[in-house]
C-alpha positions as CSV (number, residue, x, y, z in Angstrom):
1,X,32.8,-48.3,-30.9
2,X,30.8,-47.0,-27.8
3,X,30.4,-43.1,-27.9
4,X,32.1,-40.4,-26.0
5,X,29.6,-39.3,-22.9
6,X,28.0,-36.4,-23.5
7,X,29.6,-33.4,-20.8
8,X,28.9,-30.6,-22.6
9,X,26.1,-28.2,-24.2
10,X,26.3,-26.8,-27.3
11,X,27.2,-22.9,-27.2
12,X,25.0,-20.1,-27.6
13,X,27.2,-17.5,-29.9
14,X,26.1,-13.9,-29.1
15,X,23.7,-12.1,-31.9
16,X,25.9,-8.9,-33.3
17,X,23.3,-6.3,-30.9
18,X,24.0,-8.3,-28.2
19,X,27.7,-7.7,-28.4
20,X,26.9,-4.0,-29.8
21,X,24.8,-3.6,-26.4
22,X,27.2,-5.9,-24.0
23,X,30.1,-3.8,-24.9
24,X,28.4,-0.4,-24.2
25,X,27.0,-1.8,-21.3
26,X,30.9,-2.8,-20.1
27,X,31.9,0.9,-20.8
28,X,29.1,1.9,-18.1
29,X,29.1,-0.8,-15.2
30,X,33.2,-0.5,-15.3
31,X,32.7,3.7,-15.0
32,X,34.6,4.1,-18.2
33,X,31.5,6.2,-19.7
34,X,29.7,7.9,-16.8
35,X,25.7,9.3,-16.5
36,X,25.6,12.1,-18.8
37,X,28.2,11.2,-21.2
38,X,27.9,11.0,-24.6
39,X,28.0,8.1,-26.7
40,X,27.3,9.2,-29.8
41,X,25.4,8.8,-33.0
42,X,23.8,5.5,-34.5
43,X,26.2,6.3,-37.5
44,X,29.5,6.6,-35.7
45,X,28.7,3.6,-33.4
46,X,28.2,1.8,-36.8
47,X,31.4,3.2,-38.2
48,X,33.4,1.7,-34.8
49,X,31.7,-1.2,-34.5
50,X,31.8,-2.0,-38.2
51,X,28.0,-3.6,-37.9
52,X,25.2,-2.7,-39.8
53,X,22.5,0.5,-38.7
54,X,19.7,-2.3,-37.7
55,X,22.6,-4.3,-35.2
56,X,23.3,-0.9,-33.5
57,X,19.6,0.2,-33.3
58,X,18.5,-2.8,-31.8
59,X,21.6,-3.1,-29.2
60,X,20.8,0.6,-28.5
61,X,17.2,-0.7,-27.6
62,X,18.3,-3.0,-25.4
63,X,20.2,-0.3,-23.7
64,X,16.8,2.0,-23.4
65,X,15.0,-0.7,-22.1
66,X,17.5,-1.4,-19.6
67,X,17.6,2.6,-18.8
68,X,21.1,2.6,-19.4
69,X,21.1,4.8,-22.3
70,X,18.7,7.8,-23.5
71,X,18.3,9.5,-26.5
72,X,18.5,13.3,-26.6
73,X,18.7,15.9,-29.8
74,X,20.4,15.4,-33.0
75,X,20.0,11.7,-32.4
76,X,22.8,11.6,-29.8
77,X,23.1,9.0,-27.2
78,X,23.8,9.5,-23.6
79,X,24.8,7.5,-20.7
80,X,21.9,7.7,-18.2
81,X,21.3,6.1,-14.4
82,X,18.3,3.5,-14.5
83,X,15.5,4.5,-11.7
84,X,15.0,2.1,-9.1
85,X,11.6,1.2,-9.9
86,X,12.3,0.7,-13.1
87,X,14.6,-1.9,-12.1
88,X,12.4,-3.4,-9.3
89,X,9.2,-3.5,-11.3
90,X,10.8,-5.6,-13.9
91,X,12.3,-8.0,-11.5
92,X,9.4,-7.9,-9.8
93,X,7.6,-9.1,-13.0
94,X,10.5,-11.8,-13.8
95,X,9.7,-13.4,-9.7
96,X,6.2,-13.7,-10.4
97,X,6.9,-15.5,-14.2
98,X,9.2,-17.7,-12.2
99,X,5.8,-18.4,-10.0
100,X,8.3,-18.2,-6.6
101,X,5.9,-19.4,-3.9
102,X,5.1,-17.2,-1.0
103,X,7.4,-19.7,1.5
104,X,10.2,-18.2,-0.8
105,X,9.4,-14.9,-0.7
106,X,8.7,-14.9,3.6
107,X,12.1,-16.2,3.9
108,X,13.4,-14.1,1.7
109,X,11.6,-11.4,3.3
110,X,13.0,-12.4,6.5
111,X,16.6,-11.9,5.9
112,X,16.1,-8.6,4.0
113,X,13.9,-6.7,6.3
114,X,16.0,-7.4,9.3
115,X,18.7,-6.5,7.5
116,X,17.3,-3.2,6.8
117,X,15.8,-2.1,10.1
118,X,18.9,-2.7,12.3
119,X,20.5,0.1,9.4
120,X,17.3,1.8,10.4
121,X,18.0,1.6,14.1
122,X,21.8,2.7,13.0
123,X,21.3,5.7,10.6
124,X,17.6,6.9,10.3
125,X,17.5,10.6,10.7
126,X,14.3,13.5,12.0
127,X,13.3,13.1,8.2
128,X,13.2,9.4,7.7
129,X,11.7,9.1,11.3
130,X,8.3,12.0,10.3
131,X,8.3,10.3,7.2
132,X,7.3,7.0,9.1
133,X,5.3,8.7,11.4
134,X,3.1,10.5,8.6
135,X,3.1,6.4,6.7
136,X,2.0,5.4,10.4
137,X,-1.0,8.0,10.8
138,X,-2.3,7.9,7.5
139,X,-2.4,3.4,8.1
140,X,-4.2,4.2,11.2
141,X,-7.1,6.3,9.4
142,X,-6.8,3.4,6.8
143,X,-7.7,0.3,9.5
144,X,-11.0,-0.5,7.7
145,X,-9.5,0.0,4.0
146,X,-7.4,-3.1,2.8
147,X,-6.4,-1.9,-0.3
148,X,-5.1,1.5,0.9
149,X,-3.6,-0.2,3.8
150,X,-1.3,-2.5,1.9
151,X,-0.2,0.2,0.2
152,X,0.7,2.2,2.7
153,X,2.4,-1.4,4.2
154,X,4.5,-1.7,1.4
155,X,5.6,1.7,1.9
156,X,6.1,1.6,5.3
157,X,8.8,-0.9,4.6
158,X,10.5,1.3,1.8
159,X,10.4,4.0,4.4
160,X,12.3,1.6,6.7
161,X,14.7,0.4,3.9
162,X,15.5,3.6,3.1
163,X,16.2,4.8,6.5
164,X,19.2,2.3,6.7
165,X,20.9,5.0,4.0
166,X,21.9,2.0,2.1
167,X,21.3,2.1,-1.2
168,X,22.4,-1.5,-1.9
169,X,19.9,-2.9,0.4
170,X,17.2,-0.5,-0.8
171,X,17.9,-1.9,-4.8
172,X,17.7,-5.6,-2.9
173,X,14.4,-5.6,-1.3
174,X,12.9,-3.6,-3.7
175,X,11.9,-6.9,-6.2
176,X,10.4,-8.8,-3.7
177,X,9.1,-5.3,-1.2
178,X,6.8,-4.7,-4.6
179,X,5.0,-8.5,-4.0
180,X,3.7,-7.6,-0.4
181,X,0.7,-5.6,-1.7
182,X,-1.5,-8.5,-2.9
183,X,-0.7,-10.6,0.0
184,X,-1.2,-8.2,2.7
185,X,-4.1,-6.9,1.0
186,X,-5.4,-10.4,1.1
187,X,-4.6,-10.8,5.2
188,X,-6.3,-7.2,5.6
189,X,-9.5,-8.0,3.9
190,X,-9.4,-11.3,5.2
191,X,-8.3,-11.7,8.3
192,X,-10.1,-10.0,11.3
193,X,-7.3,-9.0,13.1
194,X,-5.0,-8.4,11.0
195,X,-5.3,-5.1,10.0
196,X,-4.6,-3.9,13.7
197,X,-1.8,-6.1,14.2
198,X,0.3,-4.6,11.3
199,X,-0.6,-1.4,12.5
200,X,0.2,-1.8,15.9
201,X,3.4,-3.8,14.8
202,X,4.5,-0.6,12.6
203,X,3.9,1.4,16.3
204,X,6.7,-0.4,17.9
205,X,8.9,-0.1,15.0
206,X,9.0,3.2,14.9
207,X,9.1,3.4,18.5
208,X,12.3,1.0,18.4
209,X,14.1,3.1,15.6
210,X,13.4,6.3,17.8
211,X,14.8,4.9,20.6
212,X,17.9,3.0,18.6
213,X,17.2,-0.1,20.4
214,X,18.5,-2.9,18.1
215,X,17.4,-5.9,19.8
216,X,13.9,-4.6,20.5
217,X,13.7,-3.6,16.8
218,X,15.2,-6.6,15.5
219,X,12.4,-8.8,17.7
220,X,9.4,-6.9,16.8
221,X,10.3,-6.8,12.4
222,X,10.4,-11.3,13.1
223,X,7.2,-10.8,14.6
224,X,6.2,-8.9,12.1
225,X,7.0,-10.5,9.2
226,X,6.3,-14.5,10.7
227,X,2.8,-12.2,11.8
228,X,2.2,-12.0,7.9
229,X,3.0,-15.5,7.0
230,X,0.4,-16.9,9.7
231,X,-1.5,-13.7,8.4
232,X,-1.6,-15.5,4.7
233,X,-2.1,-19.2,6.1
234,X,-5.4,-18.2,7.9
235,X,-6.6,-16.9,4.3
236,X,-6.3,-20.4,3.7
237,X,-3.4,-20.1,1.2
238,X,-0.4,-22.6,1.1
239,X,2.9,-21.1,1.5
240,X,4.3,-23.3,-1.0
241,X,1.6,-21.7,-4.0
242,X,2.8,-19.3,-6.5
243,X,2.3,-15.8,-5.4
244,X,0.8,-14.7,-8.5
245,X,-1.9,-17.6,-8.3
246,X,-3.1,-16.7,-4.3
247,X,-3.0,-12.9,-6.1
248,X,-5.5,-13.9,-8.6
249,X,-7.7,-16.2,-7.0
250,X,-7.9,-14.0,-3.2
């Protein structure tokens, strides 16, 4: 007798703090339990779920890790709002385990930082524009410092995200925003021309968002960003190498 073809994977049946954590966690996300409520003690979340002390402390660590839950006196739990970096620093860390390649993160990059300056162009206000304009002065003083320069790169694309008031596309870019230090530090230091470029590409940006001209904003952010990928290919990088490996070995 010739066997049945194999169509399915065993399951994976939930550990007792995963469930403990997952079904706190559903109270949250659906806004059933809010910031700043209280969840309560170890001992009555042991009473309701009817687990032992250890499955609730270690679902309740999942919950702190994730910064969905803190801590507070008397051993009471609260509901608590996760802070952005946070978040993006530990997705950042999961993209460069996955070793995504820098091709993936340019196009990526593409889609996400058009996306926020035409919000830029749309709802930037006199604080988001002096903020860019301090980020601009401070990368001009910088021209000659790659490592401060990148920085100030990175940032000067937050300050653009977050002038698009959109805090959906702010929590999107944020991951892959945090992985443009090492390369643009890279171009800087490498690349004779390509400090000045970035600065003078941030110029028109600004100038663009000031003036709310989408089209002219929208051109100059695609030269920008294909301006870094020919940046990182004159380092003499391949686009399709791991972005953590060109980190460690520029």
């Amino acid at each position: 007798m010739s066997e049945t073809p194999r169509r399915f994977e065993p399951l994976k049946v939930a550990s007792a703090y995963e469930m403990v954590a997952e079904a706190i966690e559903r109270e949250i996300t659906s806004g059933r339990l809010k910031p700043g409520d209280e969840i309560g003690t170890e001992a009555q979340l042991v009473r309701q779920f009817g687990v032992n002390r250890s499955t609730v402390r270690e679902g309740i660590r999942v919950l702190e890790q994730s910064g969905l839950v803190r801590r507070e006196a008397a051993r009471k739990l609260f509901v608590c709002t996760p802070h952005y970096g946070e978040l993006s620093s530990r997705m950042s860390r999961a993209l460069m385990m996955s070793e995504v390649t820098f091709r993936e993160l340019y196009e990526t990059s593409m889609v996400l930082e058009l996306g926020a300056i035409e919000g830029a162009v749309a709802h930037a206000d006199d604080d988001d524009l002096d903020a860019l304009e301090m980020n601009f002065q401070a990368s001009e003083t910088a021209i000659d410092d790659p490592v401060n320069l990148a920085n100030l790169d990175t940032r000067f694309h937050e300050l653009i995200a977050r002038a698009s008031h959109n805090r959906v596309l702010q929590l999107a870019r944020e991951p892959a925003g945090l992985l443009f230090f090492p390369t643009s530090e890279m171009i800087c230091r490498m690349v004779p021309e390509g400090a000045r470029r970035m600065v003078d590409a941030h110029r028109e940006l600004i100038d663009a968002i000031r003036d709310r001209d989408r089209d002219r904003a929208r051109l100059w952010m695609a030269r920008h960003v294909n301006d870094w990928k020919r940046g990182f290919e004159r380092t003499g990088r391949s686009i399709d190498e791991p972005v953590a490996r060109a980190r460690m070995q520029g």
